[in-house]
N, C-alpha and C positions, 0 to 999 in steps of 0.2 A: 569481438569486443576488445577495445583496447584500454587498459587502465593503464597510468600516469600518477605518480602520487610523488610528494615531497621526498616523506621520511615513508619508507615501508616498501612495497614489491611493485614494481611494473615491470608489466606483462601483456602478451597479446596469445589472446583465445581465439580459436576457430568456430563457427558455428555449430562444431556437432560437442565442441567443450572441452578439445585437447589444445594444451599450451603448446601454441607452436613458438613463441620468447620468452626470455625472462630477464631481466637483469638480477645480477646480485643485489640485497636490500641493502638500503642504506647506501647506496653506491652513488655517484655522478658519472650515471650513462646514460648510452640511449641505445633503442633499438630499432632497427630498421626491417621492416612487415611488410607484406602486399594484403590488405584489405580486400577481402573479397566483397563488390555487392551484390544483396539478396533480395530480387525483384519480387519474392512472395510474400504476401500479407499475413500477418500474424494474426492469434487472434484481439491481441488488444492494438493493430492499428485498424483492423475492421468493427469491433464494440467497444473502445475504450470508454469511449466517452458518454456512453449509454449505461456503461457498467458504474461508472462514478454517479450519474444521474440516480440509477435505482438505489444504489447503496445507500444515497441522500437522502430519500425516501423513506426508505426502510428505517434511516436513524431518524427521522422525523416521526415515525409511525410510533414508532417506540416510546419515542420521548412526550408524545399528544398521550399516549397511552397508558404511561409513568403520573402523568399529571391527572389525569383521569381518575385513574383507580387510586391514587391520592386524595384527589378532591372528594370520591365517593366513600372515600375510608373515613378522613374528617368529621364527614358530614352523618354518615351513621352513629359514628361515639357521639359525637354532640347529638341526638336523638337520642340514643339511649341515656344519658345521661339526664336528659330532658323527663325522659318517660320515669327515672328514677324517682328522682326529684317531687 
């Protein structure tokens, strides 16, 4: 990973997570890295987009389900209220 920023710390990270760069923050530097690349698939380029699909889902289910047992809580008070009456 290699992060870049304005105002704060750039740095370049290795894959297993040790800082092999860093410049001072706040500084006007640069640094120069070899990138390695990483021909393995992870697991979110193998199901990313399968993972956001169910997610979607799931907040829909929810929300169908919120509206639901709403609609069915309404409609009981106004019954009993009726039955009062």
């Amino acid at each position: 990973m290699v992060r870049s920023t304005i105002s704060g710390q750039t740095a370049a990270i290795d894959p297993s997570g040790e800082i092999t760069a860093i410049a001072p923050p706040f500084s006007e530097e640069w640094i120069n890295v070899t990138i390695p690349l990483i021909k393995k698939d992870t697991f979110y380029t193998q199901y990313g987009d399968y993972l956001a699909v169910v997610f979607t889902i799931i907040a829909m289910g929810m929300l169908l389900f919120g509206i639901i047992s709403d609609t069915i809580k309404k409609i009981s008070i106004k019954m009993r209220k009726n039955e009062q009456s």
